[in-house]
FIZATOR-324214 format. One record per residue (C-alpha): x, y, z. Coordinates in nm, 4 decimals, padded with zeros to 6 digits. Example, Ala and Ser with C-alpha at 12.3 -4.5 7.8 and 13.67 -1.06 7.14 Angstrom:
site px->01.2300 py->-00.4500 pz->00.7800
site px->01.3670 py->-00.1060 pz->00.7140
END
This chain:
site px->-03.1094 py->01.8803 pz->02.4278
site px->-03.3120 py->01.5940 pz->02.3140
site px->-03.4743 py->01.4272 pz->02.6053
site px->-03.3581 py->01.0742 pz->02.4925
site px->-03.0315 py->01.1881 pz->02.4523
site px->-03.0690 py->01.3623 pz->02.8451
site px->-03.2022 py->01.0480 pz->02.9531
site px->-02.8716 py->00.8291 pz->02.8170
site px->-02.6278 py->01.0493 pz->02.9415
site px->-02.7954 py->00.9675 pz->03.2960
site px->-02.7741 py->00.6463 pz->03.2007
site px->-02.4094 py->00.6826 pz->03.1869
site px->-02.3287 py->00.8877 pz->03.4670
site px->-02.4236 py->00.5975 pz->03.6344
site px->-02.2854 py->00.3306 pz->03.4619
site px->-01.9258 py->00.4622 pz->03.3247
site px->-01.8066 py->00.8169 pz->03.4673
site px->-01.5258 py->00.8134 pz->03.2407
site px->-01.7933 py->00.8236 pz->02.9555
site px->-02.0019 py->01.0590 pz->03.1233
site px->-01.6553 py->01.3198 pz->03.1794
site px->-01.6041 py->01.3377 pz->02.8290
site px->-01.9480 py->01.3917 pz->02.7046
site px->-01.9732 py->01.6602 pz->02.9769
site px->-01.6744 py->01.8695 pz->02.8092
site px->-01.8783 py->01.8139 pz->02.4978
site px->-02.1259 py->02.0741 pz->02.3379
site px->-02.4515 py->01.9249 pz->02.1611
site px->-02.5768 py->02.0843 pz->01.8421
site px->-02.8583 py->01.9853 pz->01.6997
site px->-02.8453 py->01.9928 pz->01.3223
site px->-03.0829 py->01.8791 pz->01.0011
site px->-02.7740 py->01.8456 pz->00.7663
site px->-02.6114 py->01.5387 pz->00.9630
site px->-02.8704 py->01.2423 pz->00.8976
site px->-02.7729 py->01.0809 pz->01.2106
site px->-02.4364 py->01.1878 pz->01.4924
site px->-02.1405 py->01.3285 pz->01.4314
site px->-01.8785 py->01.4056 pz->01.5985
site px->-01.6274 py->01.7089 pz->01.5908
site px->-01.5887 py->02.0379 pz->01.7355
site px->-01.7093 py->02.3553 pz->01.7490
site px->-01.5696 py->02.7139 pz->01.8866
site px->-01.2864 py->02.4463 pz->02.0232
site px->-01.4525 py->02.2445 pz->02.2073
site px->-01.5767 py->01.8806 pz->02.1226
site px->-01.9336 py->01.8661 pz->02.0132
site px->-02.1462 py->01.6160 pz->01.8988
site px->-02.4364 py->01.7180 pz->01.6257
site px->-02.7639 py->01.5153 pz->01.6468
site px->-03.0134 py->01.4682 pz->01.4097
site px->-03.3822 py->01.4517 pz->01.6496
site px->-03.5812 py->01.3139 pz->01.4018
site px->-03.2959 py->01.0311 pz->01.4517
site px->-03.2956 py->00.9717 pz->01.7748
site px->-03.6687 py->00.9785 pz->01.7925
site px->-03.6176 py->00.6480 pz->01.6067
site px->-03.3931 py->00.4836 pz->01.8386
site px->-03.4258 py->00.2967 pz->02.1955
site px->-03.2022 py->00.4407 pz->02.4930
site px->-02.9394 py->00.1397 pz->02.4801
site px->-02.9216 py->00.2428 pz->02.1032
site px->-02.8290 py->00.5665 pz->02.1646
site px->-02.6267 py->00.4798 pz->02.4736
site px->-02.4862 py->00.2465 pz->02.2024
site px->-02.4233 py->00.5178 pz->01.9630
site px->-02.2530 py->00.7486 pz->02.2400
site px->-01.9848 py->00.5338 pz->02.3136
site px->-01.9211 py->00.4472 pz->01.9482
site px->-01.8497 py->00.8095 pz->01.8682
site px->-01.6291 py->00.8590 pz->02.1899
site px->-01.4306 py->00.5354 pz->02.0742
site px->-01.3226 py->00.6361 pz->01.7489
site px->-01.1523 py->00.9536 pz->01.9448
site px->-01.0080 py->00.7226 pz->02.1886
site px->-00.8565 py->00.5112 pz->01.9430
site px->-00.7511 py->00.7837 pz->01.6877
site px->-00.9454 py->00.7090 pz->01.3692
site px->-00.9391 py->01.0108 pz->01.1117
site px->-01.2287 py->00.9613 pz->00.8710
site px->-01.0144 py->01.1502 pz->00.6267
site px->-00.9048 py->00.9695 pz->00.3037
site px->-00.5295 py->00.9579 pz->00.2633
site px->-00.3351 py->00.9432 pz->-00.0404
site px->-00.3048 py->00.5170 pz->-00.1630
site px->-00.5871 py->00.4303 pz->00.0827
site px->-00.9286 py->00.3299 pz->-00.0054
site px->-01.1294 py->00.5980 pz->00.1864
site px->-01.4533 py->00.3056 pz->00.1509
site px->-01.2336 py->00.0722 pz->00.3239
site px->-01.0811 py->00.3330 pz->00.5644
site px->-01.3746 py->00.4095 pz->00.6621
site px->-01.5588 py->00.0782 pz->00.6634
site px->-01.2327 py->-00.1398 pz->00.8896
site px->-01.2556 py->00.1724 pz->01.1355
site px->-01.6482 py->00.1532 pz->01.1747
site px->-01.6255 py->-00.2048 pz->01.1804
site px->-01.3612 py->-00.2243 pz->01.4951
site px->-01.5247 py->-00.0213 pz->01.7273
site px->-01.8916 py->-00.1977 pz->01.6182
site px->-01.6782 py->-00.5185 pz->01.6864
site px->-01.5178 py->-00.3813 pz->02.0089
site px->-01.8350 py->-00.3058 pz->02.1502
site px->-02.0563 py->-00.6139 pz->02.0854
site px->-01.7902 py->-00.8680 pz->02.1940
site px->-01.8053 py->-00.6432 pz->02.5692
site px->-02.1484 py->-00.6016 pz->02.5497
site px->-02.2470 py->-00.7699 pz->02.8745
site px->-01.9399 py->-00.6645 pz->03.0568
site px->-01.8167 py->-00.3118 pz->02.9198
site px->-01.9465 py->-00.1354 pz->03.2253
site px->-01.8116 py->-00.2733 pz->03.5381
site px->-01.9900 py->-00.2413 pz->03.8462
site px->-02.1888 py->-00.4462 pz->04.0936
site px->-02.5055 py->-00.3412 pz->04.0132
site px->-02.5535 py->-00.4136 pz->03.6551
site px->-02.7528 py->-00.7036 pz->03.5989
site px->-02.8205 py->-00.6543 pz->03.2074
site px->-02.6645 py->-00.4917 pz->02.9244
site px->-02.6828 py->-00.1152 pz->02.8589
site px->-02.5595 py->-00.0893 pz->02.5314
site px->-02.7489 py->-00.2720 pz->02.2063
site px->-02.6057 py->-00.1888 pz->01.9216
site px->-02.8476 py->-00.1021 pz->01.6009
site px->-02.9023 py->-00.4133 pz->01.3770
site px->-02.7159 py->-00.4335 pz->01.0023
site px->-02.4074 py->-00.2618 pz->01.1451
site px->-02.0257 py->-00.3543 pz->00.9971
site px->-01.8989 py->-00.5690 pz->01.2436
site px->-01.5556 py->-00.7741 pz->01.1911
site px->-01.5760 py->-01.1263 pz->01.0443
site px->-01.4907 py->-01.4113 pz->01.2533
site px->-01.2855 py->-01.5811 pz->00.9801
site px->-01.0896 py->-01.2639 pz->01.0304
site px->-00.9702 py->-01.3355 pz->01.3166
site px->-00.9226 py->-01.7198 pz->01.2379
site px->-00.7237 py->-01.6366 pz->00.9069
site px->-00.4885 py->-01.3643 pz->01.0729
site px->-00.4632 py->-01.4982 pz->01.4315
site px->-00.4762 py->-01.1135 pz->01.4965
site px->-00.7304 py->-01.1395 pz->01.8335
site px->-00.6969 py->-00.7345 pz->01.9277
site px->-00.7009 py->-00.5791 pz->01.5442
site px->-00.6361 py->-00.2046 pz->01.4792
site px->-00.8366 py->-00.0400 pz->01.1944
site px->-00.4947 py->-00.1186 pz->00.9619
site px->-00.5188 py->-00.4980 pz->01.0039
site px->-00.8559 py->-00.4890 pz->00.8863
site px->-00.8358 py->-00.2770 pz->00.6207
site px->-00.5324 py->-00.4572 pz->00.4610
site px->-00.7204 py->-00.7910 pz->00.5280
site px->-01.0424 py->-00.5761 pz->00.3367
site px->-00.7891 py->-00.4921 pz->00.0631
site px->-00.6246 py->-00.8144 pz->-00.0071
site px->-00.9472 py->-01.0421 pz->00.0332
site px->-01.0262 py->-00.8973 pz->-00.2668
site px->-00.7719 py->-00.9232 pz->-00.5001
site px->-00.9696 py->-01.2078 pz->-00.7122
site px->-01.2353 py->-00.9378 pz->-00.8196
site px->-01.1327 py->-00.6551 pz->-00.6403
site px->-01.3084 py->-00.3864 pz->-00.8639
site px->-01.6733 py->-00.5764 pz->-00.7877
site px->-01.5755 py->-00.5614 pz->-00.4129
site px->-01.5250 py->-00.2100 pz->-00.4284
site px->-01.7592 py->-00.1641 pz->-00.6308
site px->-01.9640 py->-00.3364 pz->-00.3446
site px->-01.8189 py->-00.1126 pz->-00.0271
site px->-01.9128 py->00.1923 pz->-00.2295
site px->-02.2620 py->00.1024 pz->-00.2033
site px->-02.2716 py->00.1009 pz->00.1057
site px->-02.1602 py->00.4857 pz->00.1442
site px->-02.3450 py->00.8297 pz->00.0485
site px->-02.1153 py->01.1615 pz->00.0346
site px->-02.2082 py->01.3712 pz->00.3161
site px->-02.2661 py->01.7008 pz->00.1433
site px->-02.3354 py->02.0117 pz->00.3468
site px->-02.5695 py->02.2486 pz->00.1750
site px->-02.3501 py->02.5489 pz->00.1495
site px->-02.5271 py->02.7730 pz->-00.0947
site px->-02.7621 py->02.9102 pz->00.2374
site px->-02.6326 py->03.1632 pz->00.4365
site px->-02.5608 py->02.9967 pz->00.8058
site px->-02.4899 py->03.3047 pz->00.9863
site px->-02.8512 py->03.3264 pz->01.1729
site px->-02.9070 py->02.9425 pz->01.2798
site px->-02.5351 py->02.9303 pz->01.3192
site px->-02.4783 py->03.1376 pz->01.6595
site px->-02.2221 py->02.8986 pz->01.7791
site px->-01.9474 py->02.9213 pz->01.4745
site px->-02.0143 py->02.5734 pz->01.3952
site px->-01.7225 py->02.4330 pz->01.1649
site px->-01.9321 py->02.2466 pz->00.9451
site px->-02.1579 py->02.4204 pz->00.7676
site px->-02.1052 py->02.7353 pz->00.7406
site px->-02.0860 py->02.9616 pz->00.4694
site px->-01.6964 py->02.9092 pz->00.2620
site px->-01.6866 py->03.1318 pz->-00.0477
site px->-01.4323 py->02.9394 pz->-00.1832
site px->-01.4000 py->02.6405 pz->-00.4914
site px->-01.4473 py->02.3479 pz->-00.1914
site px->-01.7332 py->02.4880 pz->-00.1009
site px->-01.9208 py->02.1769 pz->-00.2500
site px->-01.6495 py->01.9392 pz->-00.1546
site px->-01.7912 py->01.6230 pz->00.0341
site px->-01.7622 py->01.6761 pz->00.4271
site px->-01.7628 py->01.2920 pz->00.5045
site px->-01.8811 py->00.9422 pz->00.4507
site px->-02.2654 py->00.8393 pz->00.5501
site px->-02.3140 py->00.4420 pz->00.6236
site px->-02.6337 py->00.3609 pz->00.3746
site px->-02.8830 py->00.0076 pz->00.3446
site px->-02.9228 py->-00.1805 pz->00.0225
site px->-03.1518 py->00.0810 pz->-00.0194
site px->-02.9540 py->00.3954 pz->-00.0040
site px->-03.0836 py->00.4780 pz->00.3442
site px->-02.8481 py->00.5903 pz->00.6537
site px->-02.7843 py->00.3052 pz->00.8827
site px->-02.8671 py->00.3898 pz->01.2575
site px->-02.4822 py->00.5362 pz->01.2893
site px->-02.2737 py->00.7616 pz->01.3545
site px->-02.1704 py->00.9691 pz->01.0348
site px->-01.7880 py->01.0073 pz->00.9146
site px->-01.6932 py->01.3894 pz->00.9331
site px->-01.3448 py->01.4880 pz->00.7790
site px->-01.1678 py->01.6810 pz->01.0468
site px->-00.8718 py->01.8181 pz->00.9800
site px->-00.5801 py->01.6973 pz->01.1792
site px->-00.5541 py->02.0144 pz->01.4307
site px->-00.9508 py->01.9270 pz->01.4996
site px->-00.8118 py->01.5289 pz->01.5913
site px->-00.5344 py->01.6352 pz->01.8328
site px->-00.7750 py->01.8749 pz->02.0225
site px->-01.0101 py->01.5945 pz->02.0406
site px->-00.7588 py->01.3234 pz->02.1859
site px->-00.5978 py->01.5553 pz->02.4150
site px->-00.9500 py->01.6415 pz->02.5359
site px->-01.0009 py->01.3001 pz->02.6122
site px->-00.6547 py->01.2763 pz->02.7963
site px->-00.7556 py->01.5417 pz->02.9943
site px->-01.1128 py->01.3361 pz->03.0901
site px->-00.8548 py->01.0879 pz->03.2233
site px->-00.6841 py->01.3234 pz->03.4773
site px->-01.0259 py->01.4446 pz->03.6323
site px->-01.2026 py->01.0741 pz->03.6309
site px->-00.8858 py->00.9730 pz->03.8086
site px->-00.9607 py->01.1655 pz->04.0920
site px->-01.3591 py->00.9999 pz->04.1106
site px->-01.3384 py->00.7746 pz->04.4163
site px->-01.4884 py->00.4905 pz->04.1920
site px->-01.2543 py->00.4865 pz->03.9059
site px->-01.0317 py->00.2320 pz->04.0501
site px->-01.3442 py->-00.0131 pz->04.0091
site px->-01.4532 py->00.1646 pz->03.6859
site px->-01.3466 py->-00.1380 pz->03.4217
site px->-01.3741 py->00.0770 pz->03.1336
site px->-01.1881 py->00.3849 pz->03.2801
site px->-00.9267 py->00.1053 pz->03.3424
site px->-00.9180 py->00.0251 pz->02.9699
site px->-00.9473 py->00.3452 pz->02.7953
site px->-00.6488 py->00.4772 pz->03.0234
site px->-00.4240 py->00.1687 pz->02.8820
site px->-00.5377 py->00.2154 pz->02.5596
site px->-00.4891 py->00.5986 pz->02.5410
site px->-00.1025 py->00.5542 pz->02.7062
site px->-00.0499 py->00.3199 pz->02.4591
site px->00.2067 py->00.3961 pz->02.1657
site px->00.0327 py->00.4337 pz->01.8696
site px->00.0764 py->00.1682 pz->01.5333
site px->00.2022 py->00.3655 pz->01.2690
site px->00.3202 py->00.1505 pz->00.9674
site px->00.4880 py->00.3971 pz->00.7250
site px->00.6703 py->00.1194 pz->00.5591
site px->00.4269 py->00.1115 pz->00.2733
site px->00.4316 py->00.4492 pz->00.1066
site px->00.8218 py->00.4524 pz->00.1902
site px->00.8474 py->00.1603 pz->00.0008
site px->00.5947 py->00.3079 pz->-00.3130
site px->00.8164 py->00.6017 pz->-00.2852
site px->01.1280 py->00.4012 pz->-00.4005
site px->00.9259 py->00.1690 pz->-00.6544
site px->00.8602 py->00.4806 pz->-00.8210
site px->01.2479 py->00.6345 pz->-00.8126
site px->01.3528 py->00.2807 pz->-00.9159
site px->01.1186 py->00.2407 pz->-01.1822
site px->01.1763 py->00.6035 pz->-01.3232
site px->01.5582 py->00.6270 pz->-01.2452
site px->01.6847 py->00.3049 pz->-01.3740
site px->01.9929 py->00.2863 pz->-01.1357
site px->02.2150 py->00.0291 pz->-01.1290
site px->02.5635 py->00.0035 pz->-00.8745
site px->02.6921 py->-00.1930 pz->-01.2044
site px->02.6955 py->-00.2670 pz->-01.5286
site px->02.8585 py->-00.5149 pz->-01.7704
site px->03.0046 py->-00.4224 pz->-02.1233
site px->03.1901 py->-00.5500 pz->-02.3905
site px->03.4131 py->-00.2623 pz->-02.3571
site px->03.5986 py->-00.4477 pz->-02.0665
site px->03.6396 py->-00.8126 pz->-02.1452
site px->03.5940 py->-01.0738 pz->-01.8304
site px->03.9699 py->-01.1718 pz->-01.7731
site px->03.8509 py->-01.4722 pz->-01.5863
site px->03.7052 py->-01.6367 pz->-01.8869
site px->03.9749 py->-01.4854 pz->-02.1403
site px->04.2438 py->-01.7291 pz->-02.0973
site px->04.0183 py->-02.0080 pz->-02.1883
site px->03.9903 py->-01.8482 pz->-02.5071
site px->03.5823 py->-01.7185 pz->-02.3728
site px->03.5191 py->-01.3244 pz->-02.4400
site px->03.2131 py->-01.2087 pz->-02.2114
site px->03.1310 py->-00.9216 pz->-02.0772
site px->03.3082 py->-00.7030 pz->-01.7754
site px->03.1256 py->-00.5982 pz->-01.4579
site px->03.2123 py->-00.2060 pz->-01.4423
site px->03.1030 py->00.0343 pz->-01.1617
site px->02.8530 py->00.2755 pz->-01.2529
site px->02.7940 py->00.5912 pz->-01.1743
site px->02.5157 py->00.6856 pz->-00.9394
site px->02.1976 py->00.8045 pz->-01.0914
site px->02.0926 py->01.1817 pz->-00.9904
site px->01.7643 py->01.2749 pz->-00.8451
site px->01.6440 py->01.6120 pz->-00.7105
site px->01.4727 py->01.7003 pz->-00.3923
site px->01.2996 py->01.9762 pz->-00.3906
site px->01.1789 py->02.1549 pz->-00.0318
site px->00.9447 py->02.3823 pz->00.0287
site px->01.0749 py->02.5482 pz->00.3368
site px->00.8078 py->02.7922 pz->00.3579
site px->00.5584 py->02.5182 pz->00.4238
site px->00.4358 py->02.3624 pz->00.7372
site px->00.6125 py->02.0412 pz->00.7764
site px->00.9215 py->02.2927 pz->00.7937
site px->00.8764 py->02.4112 pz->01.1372
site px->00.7937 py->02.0338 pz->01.2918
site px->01.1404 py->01.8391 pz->01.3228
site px->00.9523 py->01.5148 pz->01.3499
site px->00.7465 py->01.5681 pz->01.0367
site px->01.0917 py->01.7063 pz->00.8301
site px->01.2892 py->01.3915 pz->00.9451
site px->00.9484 py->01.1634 pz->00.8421
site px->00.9782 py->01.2962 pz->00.5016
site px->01.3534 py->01.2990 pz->00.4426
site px->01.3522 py->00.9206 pz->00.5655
site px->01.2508 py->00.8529 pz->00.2419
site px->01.5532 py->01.0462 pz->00.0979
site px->01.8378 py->00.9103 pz->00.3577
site px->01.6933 py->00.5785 pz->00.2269
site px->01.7572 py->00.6760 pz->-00.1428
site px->02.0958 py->00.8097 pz->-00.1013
site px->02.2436 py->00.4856 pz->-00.0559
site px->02.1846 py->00.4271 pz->-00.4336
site px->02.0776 py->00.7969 pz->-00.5991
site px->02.2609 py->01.1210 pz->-00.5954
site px->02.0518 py->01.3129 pz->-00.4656
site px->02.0787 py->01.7310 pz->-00.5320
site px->01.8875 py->01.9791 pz->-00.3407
site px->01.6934 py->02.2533 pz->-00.3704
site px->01.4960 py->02.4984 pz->-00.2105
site px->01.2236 py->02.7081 pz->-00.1884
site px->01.0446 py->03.0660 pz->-00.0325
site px->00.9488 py->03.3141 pz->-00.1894
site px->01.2085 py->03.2525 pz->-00.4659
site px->01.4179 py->02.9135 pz->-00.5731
site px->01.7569 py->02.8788 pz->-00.4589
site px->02.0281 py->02.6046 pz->-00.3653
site px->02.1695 py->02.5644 pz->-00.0129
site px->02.5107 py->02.6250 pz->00.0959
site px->02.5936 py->02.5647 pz->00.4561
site px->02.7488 py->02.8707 pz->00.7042
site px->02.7724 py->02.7744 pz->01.0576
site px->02.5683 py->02.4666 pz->01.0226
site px->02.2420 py->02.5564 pz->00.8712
site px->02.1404 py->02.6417 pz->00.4913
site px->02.1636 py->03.0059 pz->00.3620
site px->02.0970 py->03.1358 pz->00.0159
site px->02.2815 py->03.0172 pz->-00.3047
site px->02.1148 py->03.2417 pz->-00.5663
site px->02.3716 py->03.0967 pz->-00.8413
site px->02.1254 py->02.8236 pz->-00.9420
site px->02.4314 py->02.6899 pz->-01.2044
site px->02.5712 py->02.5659 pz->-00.8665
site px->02.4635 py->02.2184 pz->-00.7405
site px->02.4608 py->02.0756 pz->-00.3818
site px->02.4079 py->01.7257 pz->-00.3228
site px->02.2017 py->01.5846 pz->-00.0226
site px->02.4345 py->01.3901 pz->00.3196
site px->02.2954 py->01.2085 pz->00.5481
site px->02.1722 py->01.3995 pz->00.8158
site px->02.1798 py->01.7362 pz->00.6364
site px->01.7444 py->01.7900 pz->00.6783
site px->01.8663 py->01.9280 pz->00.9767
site px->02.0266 py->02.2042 pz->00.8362
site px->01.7430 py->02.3263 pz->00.6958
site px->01.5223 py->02.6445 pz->00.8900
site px->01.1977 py->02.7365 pz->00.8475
site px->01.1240 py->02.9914 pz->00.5618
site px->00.8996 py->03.3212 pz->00.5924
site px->00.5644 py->03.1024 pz->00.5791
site px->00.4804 py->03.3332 pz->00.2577
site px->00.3250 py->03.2658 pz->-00.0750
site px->00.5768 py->02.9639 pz->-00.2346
site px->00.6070 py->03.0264 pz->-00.6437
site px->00.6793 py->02.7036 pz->-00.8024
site px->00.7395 py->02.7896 pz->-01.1702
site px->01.0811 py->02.9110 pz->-01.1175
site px->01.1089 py->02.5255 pz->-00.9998
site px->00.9160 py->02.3116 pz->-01.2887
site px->00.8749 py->02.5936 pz->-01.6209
site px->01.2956 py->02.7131 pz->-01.5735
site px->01.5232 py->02.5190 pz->-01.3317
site px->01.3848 py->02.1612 pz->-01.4703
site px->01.4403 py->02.2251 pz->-01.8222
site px->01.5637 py->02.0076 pz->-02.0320
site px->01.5772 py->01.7486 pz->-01.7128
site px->01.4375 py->01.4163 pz->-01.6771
site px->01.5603 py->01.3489 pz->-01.3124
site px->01.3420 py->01.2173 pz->-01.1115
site px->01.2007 py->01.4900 pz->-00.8378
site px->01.0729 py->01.4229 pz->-00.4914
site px->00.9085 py->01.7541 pz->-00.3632
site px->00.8242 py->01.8024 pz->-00.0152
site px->00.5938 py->02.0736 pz->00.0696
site px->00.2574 py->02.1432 pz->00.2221
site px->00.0198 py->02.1438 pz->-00.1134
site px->-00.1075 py->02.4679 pz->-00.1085
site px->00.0497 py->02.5944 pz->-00.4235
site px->-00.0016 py->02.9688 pz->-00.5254
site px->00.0723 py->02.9140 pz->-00.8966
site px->-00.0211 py->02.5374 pz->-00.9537
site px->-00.2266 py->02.6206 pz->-01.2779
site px->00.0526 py->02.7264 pz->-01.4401
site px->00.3697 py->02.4851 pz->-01.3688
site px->00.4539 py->02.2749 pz->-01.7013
site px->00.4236 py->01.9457 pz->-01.6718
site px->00.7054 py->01.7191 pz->-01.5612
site px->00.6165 py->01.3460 pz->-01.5579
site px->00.8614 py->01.2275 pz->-01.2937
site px->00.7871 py->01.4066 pz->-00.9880
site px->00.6459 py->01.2578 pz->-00.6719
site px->00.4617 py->01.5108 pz->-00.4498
site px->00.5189 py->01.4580 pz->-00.0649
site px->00.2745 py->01.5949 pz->00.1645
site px->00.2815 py->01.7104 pz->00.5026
site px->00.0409 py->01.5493 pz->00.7533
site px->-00.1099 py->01.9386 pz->00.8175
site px->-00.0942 py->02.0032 pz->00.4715
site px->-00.3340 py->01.9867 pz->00.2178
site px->-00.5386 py->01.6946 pz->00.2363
site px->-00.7314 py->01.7138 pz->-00.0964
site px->-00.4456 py->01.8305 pz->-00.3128
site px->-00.4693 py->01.6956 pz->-00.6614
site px->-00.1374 py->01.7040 pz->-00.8751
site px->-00.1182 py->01.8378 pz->-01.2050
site px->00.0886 py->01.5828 pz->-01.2748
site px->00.3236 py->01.2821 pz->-01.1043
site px->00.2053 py->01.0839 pz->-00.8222
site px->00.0793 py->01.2106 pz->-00.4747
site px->00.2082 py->01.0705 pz->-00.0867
site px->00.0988 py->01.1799 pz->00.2119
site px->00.3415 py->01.1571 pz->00.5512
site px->00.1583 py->00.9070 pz->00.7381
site px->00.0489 py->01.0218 pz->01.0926
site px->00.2178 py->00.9480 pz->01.4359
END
C-alpha cells in the first residue's frame, strides 16, 4: 500500500472509526489504468484501485478528502451507470457535485470529537460543487443527486445543446486497455480489466472528471458497476454499521451518527417520469379516445331548434399488446414484475391490453388454478386484468427467441407493444422491424441494450 494512503487511513482511525471500519473490509489495488481512485470490488469484496503516481501528487487531507468521497457515494447509493432518458454527463456530474458539496459545507465539523482543533479533510481545488443559487431557486437545503440533476437539466433549456455540449467537456471515457492479456498482473480476479473476448470488450468502463485542458481532476473516477456489484457494496457498508456500533466511542462519533440515519433512511425513487414517457408514447401511437362525435348520430339536444351537430358516441377501447419475457430476470423478483406492470395497470384504464408470452417458444396465457399455463393456439387472445402479473411464474431462464414474436405473430399489426424482458436477446439481428414497440428493461438486465428499433426504458431502481 502506498505510504500516503497508510498514513490517511491512520488518520482516520483516529478521527472517524466508522470510516476507518469500512475501509478496513476494503481491498486496495493498485492499478495504472485508473488515472486517479476508484471504487468497486474485487473477488467480492469492496476494493478501492489507486493510481501512485496520483497520490504522490496529493497532500494527506486530500487524500483523506478523497477517501471519504468514494465511501459517500456508496453510502448514499449513486450508480455511475447511465440509464435509459438520463444524461449520463449530468448523472454523473449532480452525483459528484453532492457529495463535493456535502463535504465542504462539514468541513470543519464532519469529524466529531474533542480533540480536533483543525480540519482533516481539504478537498482538491476546481472540483463540481453545488451552486448556491441552487439552493436559493429550489429552497431544496438537503438535495439528492435527482434534484440537482433535474435543476442541471432544466437550467438549460434556453441553449441546452451548448450546455451539454459544455458538461461533456468536462468528461473523458474511461477505457480499459483490454487487448493485453491480464492474467499475470491480475492475481486477484480483478473485475475491471481483465481480459473479455467478447464485442464490449472496448465498451467505456466509466466517466473520468477532466480540466479545460483534458486533464483528470484530483478525483475519484466513475466506474460502471453493475447493480449486483452496488447492493454488495451498500450492504457491506450496513454491515460496518453493526460492528462500529459496538466501538465504545460511536455514541460520540458525529459522523457514525449521520451515516447510520442516512443509510436507514428510505430511499427517493421518483419513477413517475418514465411511467409517464411510457404513456406519452402509447397515447401518441394509439390514438385512443373514450369518445367520439359523428354525424352518424345527430345531437338531439340541438335538433329541435332546428341545429344538426354532431353526437357524442362511445368508442371502443384501443388494443395494445404486452409482451413478457418470462424467461428473463425481472421474472423471478415480484417487486421488479409489479414495477413494470404498473405501467400496464395504469394503461388498462383506457387500452385493451392482450398478452403474451414468452420461453423458449411464444405462447398466450390461460389461467388453471390461478397461475398462467401454455396456450399454444396463438389464434386465441387473452386480455390483461388488473392484478393478473401475478399469475405469471418464472420461465426455464433459457435462450428467449423473439422472431416468433416480431417476424410472425405481429404481422400485419400496428398495435402498439410494450415488451418487458431483460435485453439480452438471442436473435435480435434478425427481428423485423416494428415501429411501435417500447422496450422495458429490468433493473438487472441489460444495461447497454440498444434497440433495433422503438424506444428503450429502464425500471428505475428502489
Amino acid at each position: 500500500m502506498h505510504e500516503k494512503l497508510e498514513s490517511s487511513l491512520k488518520i482516520l482511525w483516529k478521527k472517524s472509526r466508522f470510516t476507518s471500519y469500512f475501509y478496513q473490509l476494503c481491498t486496495f489495488i493498485k492499478s495504472d489504468e485508473i488515472p486517479t481512485i476508484a471504487m468497486h470490488e474485487s473477488e467480492m469484496r469492496p476494493a478501492l484501485y489507486y493510481n501512485e503516481k496520483f497520490l504522490e501528487s496529493l497532500d494527506e487531507k486530500n487524500i483523506t478528502a478523497l477517501l471519504v468521497h468514494e465511501m459517500l457515494h456508496v453510502i448514499f447509493r449513486h450508480d455511475h451507470r447511465s440509464f435509459s432518458m438520463k444524461n449520463p454527463y449530468l448523472q454523473n456530474l449532480a452525483q459528484d457535485m453532492v457529495v463535493n458539496s456535502f463535504i465542504k459545507e462539514n468541513i470543519k465539523t464532519f469529524f466529531s470529537g474533542k480533540d480536533q482543533r483543525e480540519a482533516i479533510l481539504e478537498l482538491p481545488e476546481d472540483l463540481p460543487l453545488i451552486p448556491q443559487y441552487f439552493y436559493r431557486e429550489t429552497g431544496i437545503k438537503d438535495p439528492k443527486w435527482e434534484d440537482v440533476y433535474k435543476w442541471l437539466l432544466e437550467g438549460g433549456k434556453t441553449k441546452l445543446s451548448e450546455f451539454i455540449d459544455e458538461v461533456d467537456k468536462m468528461f473523458k471515457n474511461l477505457m480499459p486497455d483490454t487487448s493485453k492479456n491480464k492474467k499475470d498482473t491480475n492475481k486477484q480476479g480483478d473485475p475491471l480489466f481483465e481480459n473479455k473476448n467478447s464485442k464490449k470488450e472496448n465498451d467505456p468502463q466509466g466517466f473520468i472528471f477532466t480540466d479545460s485542458k483534458g486533464k483528470p481532476l484530483k478525483t475519484g473516477s466513475h466506474v460502471f458497476k453493475e447493480t449486483s456489484v452496488s447492493n454488495r457494496l451498500n450492504t457491506n457498508a450496513k454491515k460496518i454499521t453493526a460492528i462500529a456500533s459496538n466501538d465504545p466511542g460511536a455514541n460520540q462519533d458525529r459522523f457514525f451518527s449521520l451515516m447510520t440515519k442516512i443509510m436507514s433512511s428510505p430511499q427517493k425513487t421518483d419513477i413517475s417520469s418514465w411511467e409517464k414517457k411510457i404513456k406519452s408514447i402509447v397515447d401518441s401511437t394509439a390514438h385512443s379516445d373514450k369518445t367520439e362525435y359523428t354525424y352518424k348520430k345527430f345531437n338531439r339536444r340541438y335538433f329541435a331548434n332546428g341545429i344538426y351537430a354532431p353526437g357524442k358516441i362511445m368508442k371502443d377501447k384501443e388494443r395494445i399488446i404486452a409482451a413478457v419475457d418470462v424467461s428473463a430476470s425481472v421474472t423471478s423478483n415480484p417487486g421488479e414484475l409489479e414495477r413494470a406492470f404498473g405501467v400496464i395497470e395504469n394503461l388498462i384504464k383506457t387500452y385493451k391490453t392482450e398478452l403474451v408470452l414468452m420461453d423458449e417458444t411464444l405462447f398466450i396465457p390461460k389461467e388453471e388454478n390461478g397461475i398462467f399455463k401454455k396456450e399454444t393456439n396463438l389464434t386465441k387472445k387473452f386480455f390483461y386484468k388488473s392484478g393478473d402479473w401475478r399469475k405469471i411464474k418464472s420461465g426455464s431462464g433459457g435462450t428467449t427467441f423473439f422472431s416468433p414474436l416480431f417476424n410472425e405473430y405481429l404481422k400485419k399489426r400496428n398495435e402498439t407493444i410494450i415488451v418487458i424482458t431483460d435485453g439480452f436477446i438471442h436473435d435480435i439481428g434478425k427481428l423485423n422491424p416494428y415501429k411501435n414497440t417500447v422496450w422495458l428493461i429490468g433493473k438487472d438486465g441489460n444495461k447497454k441494450f440498444v434497440p433495433p428499433f422503438g424506444k428503450t426504458f429502464f425500471i428505475e431502481n428502489d
